[in-house]
GUROSE-614466 format. One record per residue (C-alpha): residue in one letter; x, y, z. Coordinates in steps of 0.02 Angstrom, whole numbers, padded with zeros to 5 digits, always signed. Layout:
residues N
AXYZ...
//
This chain:
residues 757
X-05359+04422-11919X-05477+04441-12064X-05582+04290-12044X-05577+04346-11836X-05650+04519-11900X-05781+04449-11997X-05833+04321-11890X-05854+04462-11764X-05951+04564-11880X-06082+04431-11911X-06097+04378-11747X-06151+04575-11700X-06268+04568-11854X-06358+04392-11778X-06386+04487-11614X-06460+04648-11688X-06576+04521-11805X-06609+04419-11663X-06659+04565-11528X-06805+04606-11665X-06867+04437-11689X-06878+04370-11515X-07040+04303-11532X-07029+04200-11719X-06866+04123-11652X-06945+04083-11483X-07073+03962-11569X-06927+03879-11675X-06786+03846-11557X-06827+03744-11423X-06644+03781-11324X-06699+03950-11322X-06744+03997-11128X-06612+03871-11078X-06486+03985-11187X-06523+04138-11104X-06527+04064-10926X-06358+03974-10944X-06276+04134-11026X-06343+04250-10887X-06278+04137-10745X-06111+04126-10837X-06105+04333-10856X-06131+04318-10656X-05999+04199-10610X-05871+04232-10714X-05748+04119-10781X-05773+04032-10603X-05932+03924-10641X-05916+03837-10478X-06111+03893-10431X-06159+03860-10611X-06312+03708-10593X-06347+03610-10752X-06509+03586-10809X-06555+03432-10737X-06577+03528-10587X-06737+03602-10624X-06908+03573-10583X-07082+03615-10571X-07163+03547-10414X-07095+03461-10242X-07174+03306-10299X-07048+03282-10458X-06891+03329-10347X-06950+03195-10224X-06969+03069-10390X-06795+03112-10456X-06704+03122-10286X-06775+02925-10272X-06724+02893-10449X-06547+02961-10412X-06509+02879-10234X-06557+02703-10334X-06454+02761-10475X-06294+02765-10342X-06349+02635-10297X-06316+02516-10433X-06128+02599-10453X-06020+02500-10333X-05955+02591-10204X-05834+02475-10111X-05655+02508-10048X-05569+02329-10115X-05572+02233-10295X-05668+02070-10269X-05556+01998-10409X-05453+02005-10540X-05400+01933-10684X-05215+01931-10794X-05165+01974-10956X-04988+01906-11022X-04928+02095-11040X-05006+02272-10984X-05188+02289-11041X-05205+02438-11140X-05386+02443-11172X-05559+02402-11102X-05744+02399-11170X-05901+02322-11129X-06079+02284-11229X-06228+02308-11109X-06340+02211-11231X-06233+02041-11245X-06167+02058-11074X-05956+02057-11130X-05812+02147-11086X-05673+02156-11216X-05493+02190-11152X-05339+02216-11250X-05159+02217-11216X-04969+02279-11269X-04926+02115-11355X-05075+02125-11456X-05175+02029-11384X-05398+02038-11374X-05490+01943-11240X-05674+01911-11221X-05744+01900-11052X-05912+01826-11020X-06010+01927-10857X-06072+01812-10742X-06246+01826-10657X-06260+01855-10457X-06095+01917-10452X-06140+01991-10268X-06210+01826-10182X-06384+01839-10079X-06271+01747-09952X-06125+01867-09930X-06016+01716-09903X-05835+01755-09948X-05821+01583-10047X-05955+01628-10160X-05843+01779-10208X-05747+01785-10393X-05873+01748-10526X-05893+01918-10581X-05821+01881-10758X-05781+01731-10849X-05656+01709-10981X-05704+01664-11140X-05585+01679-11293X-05449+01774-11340X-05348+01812-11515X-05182+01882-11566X-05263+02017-11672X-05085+02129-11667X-04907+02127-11684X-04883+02267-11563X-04995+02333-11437X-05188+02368-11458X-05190+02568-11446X-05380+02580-11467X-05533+02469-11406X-05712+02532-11462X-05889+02467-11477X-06049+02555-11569X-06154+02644-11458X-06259+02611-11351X-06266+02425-11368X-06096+02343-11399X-06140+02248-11546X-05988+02255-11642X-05807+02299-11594X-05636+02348-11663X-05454+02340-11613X-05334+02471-11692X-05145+02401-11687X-05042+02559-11660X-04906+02506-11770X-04942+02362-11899X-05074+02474-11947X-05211+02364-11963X-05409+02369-11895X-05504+02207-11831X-05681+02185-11814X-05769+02082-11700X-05941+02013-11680X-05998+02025-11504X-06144+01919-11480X-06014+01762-11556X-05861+01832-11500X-05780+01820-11673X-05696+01890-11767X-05817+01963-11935X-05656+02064-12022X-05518+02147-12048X-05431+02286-12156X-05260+02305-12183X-05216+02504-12209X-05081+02560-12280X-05025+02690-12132X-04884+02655-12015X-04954+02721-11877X-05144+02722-11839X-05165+02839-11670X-05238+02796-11529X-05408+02869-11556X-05549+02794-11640X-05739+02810-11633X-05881+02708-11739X-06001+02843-11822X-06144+02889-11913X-06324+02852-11917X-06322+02684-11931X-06114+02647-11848X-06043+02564-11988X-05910+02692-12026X-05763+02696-11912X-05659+02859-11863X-05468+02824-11831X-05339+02971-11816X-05169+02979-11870X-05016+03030-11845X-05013+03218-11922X-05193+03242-11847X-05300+03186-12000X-05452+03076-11957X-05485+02939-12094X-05666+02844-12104X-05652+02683-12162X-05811+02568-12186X-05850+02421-12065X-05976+02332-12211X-05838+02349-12379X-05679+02313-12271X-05603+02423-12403X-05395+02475-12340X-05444+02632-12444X-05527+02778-12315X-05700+02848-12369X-05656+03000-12315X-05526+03096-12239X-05585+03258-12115X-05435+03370-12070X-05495+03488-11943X-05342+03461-11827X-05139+03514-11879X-05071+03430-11742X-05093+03260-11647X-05262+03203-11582X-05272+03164-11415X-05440+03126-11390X-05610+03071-11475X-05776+03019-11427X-05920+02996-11535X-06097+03061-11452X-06230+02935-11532X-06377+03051-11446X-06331+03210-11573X-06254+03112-11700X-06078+03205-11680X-05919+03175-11655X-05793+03282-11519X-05604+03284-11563X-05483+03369-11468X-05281+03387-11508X-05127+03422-11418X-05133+03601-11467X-05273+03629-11347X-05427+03644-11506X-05576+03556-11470X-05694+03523-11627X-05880+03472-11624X-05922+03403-11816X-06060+03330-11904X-06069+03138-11920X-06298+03139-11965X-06271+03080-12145X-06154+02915-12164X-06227+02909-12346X-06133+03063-12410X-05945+03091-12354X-05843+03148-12485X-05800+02982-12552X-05744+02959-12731X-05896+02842-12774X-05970+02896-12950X-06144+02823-12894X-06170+02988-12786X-06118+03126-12890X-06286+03159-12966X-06377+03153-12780X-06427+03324-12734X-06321+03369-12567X-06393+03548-12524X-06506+03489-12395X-06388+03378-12310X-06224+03386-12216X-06074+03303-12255X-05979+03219-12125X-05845+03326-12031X-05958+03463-12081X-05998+03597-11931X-06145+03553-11844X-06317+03622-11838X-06446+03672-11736X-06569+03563-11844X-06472+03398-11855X-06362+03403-11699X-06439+03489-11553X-06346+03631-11528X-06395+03810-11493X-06243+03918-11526X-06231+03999-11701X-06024+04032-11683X-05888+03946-11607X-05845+04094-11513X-06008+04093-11407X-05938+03945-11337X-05796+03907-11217X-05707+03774-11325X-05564+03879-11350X-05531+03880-11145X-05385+03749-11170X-05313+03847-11305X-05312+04007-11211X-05255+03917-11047X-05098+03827-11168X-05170+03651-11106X-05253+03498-11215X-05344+03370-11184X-05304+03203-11114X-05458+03111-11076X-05660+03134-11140X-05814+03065-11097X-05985+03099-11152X-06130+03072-11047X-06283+02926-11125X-06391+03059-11153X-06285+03183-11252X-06324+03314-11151X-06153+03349-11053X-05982+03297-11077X-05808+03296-10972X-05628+03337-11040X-05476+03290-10932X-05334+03428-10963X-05164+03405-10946X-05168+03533-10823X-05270+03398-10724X-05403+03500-10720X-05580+03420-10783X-05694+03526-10850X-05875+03488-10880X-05949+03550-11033X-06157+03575-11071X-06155+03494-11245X-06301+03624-11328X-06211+03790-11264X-06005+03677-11264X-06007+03799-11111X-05910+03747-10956X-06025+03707-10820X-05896+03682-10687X-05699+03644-10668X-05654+03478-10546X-05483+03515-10498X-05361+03377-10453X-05189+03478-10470X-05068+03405-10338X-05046+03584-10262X-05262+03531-10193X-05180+03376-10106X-05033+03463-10026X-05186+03592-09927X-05280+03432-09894X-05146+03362-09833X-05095+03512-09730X-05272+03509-09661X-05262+03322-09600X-05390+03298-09734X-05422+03141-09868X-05382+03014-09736X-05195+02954-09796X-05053+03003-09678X-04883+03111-09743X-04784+02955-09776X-04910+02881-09870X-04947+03046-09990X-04768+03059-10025X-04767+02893-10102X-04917+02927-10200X-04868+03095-10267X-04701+03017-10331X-04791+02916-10428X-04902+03055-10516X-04731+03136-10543X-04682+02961-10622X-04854+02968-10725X-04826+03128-10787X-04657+03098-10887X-04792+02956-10969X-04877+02976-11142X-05027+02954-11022X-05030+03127-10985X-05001+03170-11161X-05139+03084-11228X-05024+02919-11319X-04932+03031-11390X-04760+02957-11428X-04684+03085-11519X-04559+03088-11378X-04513+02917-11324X-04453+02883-11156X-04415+02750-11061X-04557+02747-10943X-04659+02762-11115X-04615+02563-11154X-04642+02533-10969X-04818+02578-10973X-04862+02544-11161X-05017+02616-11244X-05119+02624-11073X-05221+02793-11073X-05347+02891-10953X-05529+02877-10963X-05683+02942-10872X-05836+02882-10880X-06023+02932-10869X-06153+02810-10783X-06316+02773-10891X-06427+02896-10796X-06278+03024-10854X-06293+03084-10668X-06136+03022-10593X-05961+03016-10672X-05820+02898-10623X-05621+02996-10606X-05496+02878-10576X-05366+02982-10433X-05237+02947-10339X-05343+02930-10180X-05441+02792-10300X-05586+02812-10412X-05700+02983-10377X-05875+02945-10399X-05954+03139-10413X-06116+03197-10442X-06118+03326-10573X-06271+03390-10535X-06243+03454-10372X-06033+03415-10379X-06035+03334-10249X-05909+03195-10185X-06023+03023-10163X-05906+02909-10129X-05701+02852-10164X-05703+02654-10232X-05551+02567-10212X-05471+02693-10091X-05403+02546-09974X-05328+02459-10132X-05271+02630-10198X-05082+02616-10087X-05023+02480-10208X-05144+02535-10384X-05138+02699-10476X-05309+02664-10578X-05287+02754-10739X-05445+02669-10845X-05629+02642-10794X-05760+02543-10873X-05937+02551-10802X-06043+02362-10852X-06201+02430-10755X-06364+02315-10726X-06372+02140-10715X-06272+02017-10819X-06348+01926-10963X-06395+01768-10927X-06416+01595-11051X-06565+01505-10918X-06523+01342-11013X-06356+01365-10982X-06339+01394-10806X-06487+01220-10808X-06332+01136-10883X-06209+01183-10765X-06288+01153-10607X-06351+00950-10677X-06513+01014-10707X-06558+01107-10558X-06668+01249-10542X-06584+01330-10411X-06461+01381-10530X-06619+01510-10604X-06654+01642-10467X-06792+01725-10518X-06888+01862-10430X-06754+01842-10279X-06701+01999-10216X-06527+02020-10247X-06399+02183-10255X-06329+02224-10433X-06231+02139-10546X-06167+02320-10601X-05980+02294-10617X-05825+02447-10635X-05678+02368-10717X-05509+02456-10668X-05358+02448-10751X-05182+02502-10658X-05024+02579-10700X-04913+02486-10781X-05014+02331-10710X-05088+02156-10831X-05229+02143-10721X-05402+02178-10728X-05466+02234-10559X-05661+02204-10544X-05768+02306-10418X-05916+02241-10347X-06063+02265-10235X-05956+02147-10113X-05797+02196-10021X-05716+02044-09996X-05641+02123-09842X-05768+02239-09763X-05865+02116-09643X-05686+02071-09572X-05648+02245-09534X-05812+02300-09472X-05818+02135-09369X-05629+02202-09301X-05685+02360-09252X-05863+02373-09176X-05835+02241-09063X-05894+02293-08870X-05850+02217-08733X-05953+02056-08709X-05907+02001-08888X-05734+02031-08850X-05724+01912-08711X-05831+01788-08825X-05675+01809-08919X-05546+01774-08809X-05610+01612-08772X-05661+01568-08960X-05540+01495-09086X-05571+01657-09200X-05436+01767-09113X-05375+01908-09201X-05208+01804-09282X-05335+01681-09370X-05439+01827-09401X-05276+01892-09484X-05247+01749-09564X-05422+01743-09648X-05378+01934-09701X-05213+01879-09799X-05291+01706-09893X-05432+01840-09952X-05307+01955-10021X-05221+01841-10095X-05343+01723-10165X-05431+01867-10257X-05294+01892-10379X-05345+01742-10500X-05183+01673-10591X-05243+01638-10757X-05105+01661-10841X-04931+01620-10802X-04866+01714-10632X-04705+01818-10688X-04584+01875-10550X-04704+02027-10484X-04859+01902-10479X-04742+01783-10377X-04725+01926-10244X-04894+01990-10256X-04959+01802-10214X-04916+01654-10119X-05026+01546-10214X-05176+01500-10073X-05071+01571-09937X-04961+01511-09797X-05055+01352-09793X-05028+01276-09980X-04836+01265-09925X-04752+01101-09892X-04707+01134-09731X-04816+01160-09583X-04806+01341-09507X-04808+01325-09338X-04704+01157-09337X-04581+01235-09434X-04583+01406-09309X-04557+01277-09147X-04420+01178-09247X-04302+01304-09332X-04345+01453-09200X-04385+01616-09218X-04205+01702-09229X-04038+01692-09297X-03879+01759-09239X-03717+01797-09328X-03565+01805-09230X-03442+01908-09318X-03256+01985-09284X-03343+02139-09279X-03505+02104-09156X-03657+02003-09158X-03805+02024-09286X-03984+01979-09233X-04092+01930-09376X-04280+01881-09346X-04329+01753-09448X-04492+01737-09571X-04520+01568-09502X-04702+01569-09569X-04684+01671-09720X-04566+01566-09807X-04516+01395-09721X-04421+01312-09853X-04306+01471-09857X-04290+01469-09667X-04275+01293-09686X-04128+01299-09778X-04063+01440-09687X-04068+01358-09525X-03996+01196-09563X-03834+01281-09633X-03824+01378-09474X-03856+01231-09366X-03722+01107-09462X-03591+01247-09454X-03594+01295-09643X-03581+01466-09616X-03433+01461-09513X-03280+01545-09542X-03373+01619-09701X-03292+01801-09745X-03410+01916-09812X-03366+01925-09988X-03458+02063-10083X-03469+02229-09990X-03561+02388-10074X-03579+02558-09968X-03732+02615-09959X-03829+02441-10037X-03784+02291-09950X-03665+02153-09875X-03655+01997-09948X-03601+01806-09870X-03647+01624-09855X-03523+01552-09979X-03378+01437-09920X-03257+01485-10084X-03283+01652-10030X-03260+01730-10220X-03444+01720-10243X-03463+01573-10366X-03492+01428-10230X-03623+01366-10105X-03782+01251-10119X-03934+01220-10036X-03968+01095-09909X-04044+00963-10028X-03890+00992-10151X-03901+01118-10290X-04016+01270-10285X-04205+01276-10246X-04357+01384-10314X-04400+01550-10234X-04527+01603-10100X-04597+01780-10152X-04719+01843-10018X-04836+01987-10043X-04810+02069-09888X-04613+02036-09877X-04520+02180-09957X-04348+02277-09977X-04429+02451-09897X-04326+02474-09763X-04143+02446-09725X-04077+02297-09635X-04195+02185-09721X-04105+01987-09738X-04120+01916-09932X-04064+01766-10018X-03916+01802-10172X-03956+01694-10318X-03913+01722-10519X-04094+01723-10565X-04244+01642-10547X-04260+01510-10451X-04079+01469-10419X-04056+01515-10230X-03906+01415-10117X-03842+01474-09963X-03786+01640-10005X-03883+01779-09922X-03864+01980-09906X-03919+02095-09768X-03975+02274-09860X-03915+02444-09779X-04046+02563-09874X-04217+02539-09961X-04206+02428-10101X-04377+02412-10189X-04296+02369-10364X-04252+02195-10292X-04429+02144-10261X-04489+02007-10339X-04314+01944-10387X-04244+01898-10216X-04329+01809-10058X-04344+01919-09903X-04327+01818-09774X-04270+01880-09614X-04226+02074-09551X-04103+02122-09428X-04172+02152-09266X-04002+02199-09157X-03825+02252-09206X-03870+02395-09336X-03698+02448-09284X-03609+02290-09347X-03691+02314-09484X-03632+02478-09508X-03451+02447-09454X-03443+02308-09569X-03517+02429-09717X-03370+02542-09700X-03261+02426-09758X-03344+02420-09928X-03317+02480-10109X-03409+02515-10262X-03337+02367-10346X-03370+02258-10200X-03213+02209-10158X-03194+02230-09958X-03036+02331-09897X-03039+02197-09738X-03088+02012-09711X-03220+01990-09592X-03289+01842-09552X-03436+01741-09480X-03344+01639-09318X-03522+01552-09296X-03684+01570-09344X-03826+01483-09266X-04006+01487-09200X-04046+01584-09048X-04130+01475-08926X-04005+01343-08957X-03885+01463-08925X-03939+01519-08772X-03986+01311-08711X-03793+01291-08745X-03747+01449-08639X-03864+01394-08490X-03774+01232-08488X-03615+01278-08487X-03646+01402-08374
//
């Protein structure tokens, strides 16, 4: 109260001393008019600031608003703006982390086993031909290293450029440095915490201290050039855990924000003097220079506010929020802070007064929703939302904190939210759950939604922005292509190479965003056909099934499998699609027929088969039917409410084999799923081991993707199904034997009833 009192007192004293000396302080602040303008249009709004402009806005003449509005439009321009990933690329586990260097053309990923991987940007990553096989050579892998024991909680670079990088391991408590422009690592220092944080910045002057926070909310600098495990200094603004940290290289400060909802701006202009112990500078004459985690200052750092309290950085606090996620624009001059009240507020750096709130609470879905608005139907939203409900029990929403460990906390590892700026500082990119926002903060306005097609299967949490074109190596690419100068394009005219790299929930991909939608000229080709090009059509080859076709190899081709495919990558791709399998599709559909039918002592079962999907399955399915294997077969394993279980002759369970003897390897298909009842799987004891035991689900069962083969749903005789349900138990054990008198394919079935009728 006493320090509130006299803060208060001295603040009244600066206004009477400044109402006298208008015109002196005129001449020496240059913020001055800006001050006054922003602080009289926040007196008019409120604490609403949704017609507050920021100062980009202003101009002189109609000629420089005609310049900038060109400038801006081409600045959109280069951020892609496409509803589908061309590609992407695996980790072994959940990537954590992701940075880029604009000057050697890399972007650094890292993951939760510790792993760091260099990727190489490739030139002409949008092709002048718009081909889809010239498609996925955005990035290029290039090395990786096991620089953790756990997973890598922070990724950073030095600013602007990307020379040099650093990994933080969260929990071996060690820091690795990397040189970019070799991709190697240059060092490494072994501290003796046991847990790092999961923030960490490079600052000063020059970058070669680095910021890392801790635990109990104390920041340590350590020095990138003496490797030393012993901090250089230690700045303990914060009591509680930091949640967020960004360093803004334009002012030379640094922005730290905690889960107690304070937000500190400190001084990082002198990386000469901070508090170390060194002897050497205890004679140096420090009066005319700040010390690092000192306040800042109008002369060093930019700002134009002579108290904290002039500001609005003590909004979280008095709302009882923190902060999540923060960005800072290239040019200092704005910056963004994700609440955990997801609500993103945007901050003028020289006033830290809030510009404008973005809000993306659920309750603004639910009235778009209501409204028909945001083009995703009720179904659709539902799913979505459970997932945000899912992502909020997450140390994602609690900035990595994992004070409170939960299950879904090990699920999802170290991953984290981020926003991020675009170079002209313009635009700013908010990963939703309708996909990735790109806004303009200038006039806060929506531009565009990337990735909004891909955004029913991905919850993007973390974007990374690689804008311009890649970096190329001219004698390299002469290499490549035996010597050709084709390989050299220069003066073409050619879209971007700007690149947005997207990570997902709980995902080990990297999901790359391009000027090229690998599926748009399909769909635009599908729907503004008129009449005369539909009856092309019809007598083409390119009907809509191949067109269809085409569709599915893209989607599934674009998820590279550079790493081994676990079970989830098995469903999510069939390799090169239906066509890479060993038996031929249609052949297979005219041989073993499209339907099966189960003739039981209760009724018959329908079951359409998957004939195309999965033809070994059916295959094997088939033959069993057709040689009589499943007859007289009880169903052994009945659960209400989950499924019915058959196929093996011993009836216990233990017995039955495939058609080639033994078991044989699974089928996953993207597109073939447990979400919806009555949906036909093979029963196997892990991977790879499937027989001739099969189970027909009675309720949703998404838990069993990717660990059993869908291969058939039941089409008629729900009521059979039912009938035979009620006869379950929780244990499995049936309270009645009911059995399969014949099982068979359909149109042989009915050839047989023909005949002997």
């Amino acid at each position: 109260l006493h320090t509130y009192i006299t803060n208060t007192l001295h603040h009244i004293a600066r206004l009477h001393q400044s109402s006298s000396k208008n015109a002196a302080h005129s001449k020496k602040n240059q913020y001055k008019s800006l001050r006054t303008t922003q602080k009289m249009e926040h007196q008019s709004n409120n604490d609403t600031h949704t017609k507050k402009r920021p100062r980009e806005e202003t101009s002189t003449t109609s000629k420089t608003k005609t310049t900038k509005t060109n400038k801006q439009s081409k600045a959109s321009d280069d951020i892609p703006q496409t509803s589908h990933y061309e590609v992407s690329y695996m980790h072994k586990s959940i990537i954590t982390c992701c940075v880029t260097s604009p000057r050697h053309g890399f972007v650094i990923t890292g993951s939760s086993d510790g792993v760091v991987k260099f990727w190489k940007r490739v030139s002409s990553s949008t092709p002048t031909s718009g081909k889809k096989e010239d498609m996925g050579k955005c990035l290029e892998f290039v090395k990786s290293y096991t620089s953790h024991i756990n997973a890598v909680s922070s990724l950073v670079t030095t600013l602007p450029h990307g020379d040099v990088a650093a990994s933080i391991g969260g929990t071996d408590g060690k820091i690795k440095f990397y040189d970019v422009r070799t991709f190697d690592v240059s060092g490494m220092i072994a501290t003796s915490q046991k847990f790092m944080g999961c923030k960490a910045c490079f600052i000063g002057s020059d970058q070669s201290l680095l910021a890392v926070s801790t635990e109990s909310g104390a920041i340590l600098i350590y020095s990138s050039v003496t490797l030393s495990s012993k901090p250089v200094s230690k700045i303990t603004l914060h009591a509680a855990f930091i949640t967020a940290m960004k360093y803004n290289y334009k002012c030379e400060t640094v922005i730290s924000c905690d889960e107690k909802g304070i937000v500190e701006v400190w001084d990082c202009s002198s990386s000469s003097l901070v508090g170390s112990s060194d002897d050497t500078n205890e004679e140096e004459d420090t009066s005319t220079q700040n010390l690092i985690g000192s306040p800042p200052s109008q002369k060093h750092n930019g700002i134009t506010y002579s108290s904290k309290f002039d500001t609005d950085l003590y909004s979280l606090l008095r709302k009882k929020t923190f902060a999540i996620s923060l960005a800072i624009s290239p040019n200092g001059s704005k910056f963004l802070i994700y609440g955990a009240d997801r609500k993103i507020r945007l901050y003028d750096y020289a006033t830290c007064k809030i510009v404008i709130t973005y809000d993306e609470r659920p309750k603004v879905y639910d009235a778009m929703l209501s409204k028909k608005k945001g083009g995703i139907d009720a179904i659709e939203y539902g799913k979505r939302a459970a997932l945000e409900r899912e992502i909020n029990e997450t140390p994602i929403m609690s900035g990595n904190n994992h004070s409170y460990p939960t299950v879904l906390s090990t699920e999802c590892s170290d991953q984290s939210l981020s926003l991020q700026f675009d170079t002209t500082s313009r635009y700013v990119l908010i990963p939703t759950l309708l996909g990735i926002k790109i806004i303009d903060t200038t006039t806060h306005k929506l531009i565009s939604v990337l990735g909004k097609d891909d955004a029913s299967t991905l919850r993007f949490v973390n974007v990374t922005l690689c804008s311009g074109d890649a970096v190329v190596d001219d004698q390299l690419a002469l290499a490549r292509s035996g010597g050709s100068s084709a390989a050299i394009q220069h003066g073409e005219q050619k879209k971007s190479d700007a690149l947005v790299i997207a990570l997902a929930y709980k995902k080990r991909r990297l999901f790359v965003f391009s000027h090229l939608d690998p599926l748009a000229d399909l769909e635009d080709d599908d729907d503004d056909d008129d009449e005369e090009d539909a009856k092309k059509k019809k007598k083409s080859s390119n009907t809509k099934e191949e067109i269809q076709k085409i569709q599915e190899q893209i989607i599934l081709s674009r998820d590279v499998l550079n790493e081994a495919p676990d079970a989830e990558d098995m469903l999510l791709s069939n390799l090169h699609g239906p066509s890479s399998n060993s038996i031929n599709s249609s052949s297979a559909e005219s041989k073993y027929g499209k339907e099966a039918i189960l003739r039981t002592t209760l009724g018959d079962i329908h079951i359409k088969l998957f004939t195309r999907e999965v033809p070994k399955t059916i295959e094997n399915f088939c033959t069993h039917a057709k040689n009589g294997y499943y007859d007289d077969v009880i169903f052994h394993r009945i659960i209400k409410g989950f499924m019915i279980q058959t196929g093996d002759p011993r009836g216990d369970g233990t017995g039955g084999e495939s058609i080639w003897g033994g078991e044989f390897e699974d089928e996953f298909v993207r597109d073939l799923r447990h979400d919806r009842p009555f949906t036909v799987s093979m029963a196997n004891a892990g991977p790879n081991t499937n027989g001739s035991q099969f189970f027909i689900c009675t309720t949703k069962t998404p838990h069993l993707d990717g660990r059993h083969v869908v291969f058939g749903v039941v089409e008629k005789g729900y009521d059979v199904v039912r009938r035979i349900e009620a006869h379950g138990s929780r244990s499995g054990t049936p309270s009645a034997k009911i059995v399969i008198k014949k099982a068979g394919v359909l149109e042989e079935e009915e050839q047989k009833f023909n005949s002997e009728k």
